[in-house]
C-alpha positions in Angstrom: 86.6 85.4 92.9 83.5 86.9 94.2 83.3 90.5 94.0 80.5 93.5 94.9 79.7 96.9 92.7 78.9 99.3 94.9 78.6 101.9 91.8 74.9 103.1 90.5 73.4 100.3 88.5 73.6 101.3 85.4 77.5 101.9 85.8 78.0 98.8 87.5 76.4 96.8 84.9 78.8 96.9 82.0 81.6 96.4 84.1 80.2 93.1 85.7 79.8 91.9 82.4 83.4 92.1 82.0 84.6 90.6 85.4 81.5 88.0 84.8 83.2 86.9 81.2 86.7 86.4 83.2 84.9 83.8 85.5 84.2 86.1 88.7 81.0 86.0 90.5 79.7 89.4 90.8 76.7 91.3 92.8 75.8 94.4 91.6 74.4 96.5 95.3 74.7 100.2 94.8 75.3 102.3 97.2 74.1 105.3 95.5 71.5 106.5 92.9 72.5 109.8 91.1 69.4 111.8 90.4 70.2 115.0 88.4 68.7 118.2 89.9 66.2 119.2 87.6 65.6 122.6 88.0 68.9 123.8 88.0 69.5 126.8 85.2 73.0 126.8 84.0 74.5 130.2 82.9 76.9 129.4 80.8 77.0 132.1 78.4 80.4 133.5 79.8 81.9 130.3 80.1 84.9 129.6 78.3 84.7 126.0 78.9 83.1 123.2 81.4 85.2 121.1 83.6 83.9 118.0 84.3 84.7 115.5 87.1 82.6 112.4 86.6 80.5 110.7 83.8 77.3 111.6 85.7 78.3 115.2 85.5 78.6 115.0 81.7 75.2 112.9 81.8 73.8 115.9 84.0 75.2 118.7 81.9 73.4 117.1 79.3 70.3 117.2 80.8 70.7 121.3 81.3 71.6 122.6 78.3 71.1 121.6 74.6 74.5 123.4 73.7 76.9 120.7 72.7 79.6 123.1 71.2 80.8 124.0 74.8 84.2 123.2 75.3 84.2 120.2 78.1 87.4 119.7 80.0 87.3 116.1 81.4 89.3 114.6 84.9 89.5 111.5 82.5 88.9 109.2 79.5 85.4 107.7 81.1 84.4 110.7 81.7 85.5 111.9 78.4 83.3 108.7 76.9 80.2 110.2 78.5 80.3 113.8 77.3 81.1 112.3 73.5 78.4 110.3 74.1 76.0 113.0 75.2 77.2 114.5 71.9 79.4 117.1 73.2 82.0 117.9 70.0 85.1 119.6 71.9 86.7 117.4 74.1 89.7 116.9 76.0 90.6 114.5 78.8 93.0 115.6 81.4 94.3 111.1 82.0 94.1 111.2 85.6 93.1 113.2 88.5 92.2 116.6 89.8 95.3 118.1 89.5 96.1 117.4 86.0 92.1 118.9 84.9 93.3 121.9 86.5 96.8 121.8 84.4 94.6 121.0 81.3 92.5 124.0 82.2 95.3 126.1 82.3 96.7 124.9 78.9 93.6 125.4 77.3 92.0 128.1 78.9 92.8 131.8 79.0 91.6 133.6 82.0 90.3 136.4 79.9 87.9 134.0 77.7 85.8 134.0 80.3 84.6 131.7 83.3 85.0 127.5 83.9 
């Protein structure tokens, strides 16, 4: 089968390794380049926790704050893999979509802690 990744390169490469090693032609054309904003000061001394919705906004977070104790309250496990792999230590994935990051967030987080 021949198939196009329309992803940023460097996501669309690991998983046209895969498809590649189960014998399907693959062309890697992105659509999109994600370019974190680098001036952007994060205030997160209030926050009670950081929800994020992508693994480029745990590789972004990353890139604005060296604080890697900050709860991170993920939409999902690949976006779980990035913030572990940014080396944020308190993690939790939400397995699916929007609405169950906002169920996990109200698990987790009491409104009183402070801001998400």
């Amino acid at each position: 089968m021949r198939l196009i990744l329309t992803r940023q390169r460097s996501d669309s490469e690991i998983l046209a390794q895969r498809l590649t090693a189960l014998d399907h032609s693959v062309l890697i054309e992105p659509m999109l380049t994600i370019h974190p904003c680098p001036d952007t000061k994060l205030e997160l001394d209030e926050a009670a926790a950081i929800l994020l919705t992508s693994a480029n906004g745990a590789r972004a977070l990353a890139c604005h704050t060296a604080d890697r104790q900050l709860p991170v309250l993920c939409v999902g496990d690949a976006t779980a893999h990035a913030a572990q792999d940014a080396g944020f230590k308190y993690i939790s994935s939400a397995n699916g979509d929007a609405t169950a990051l906002v169920a996990l967030a109200r698990q987790r987080v009491n409104p009183s802690d402070g801001a998400l």
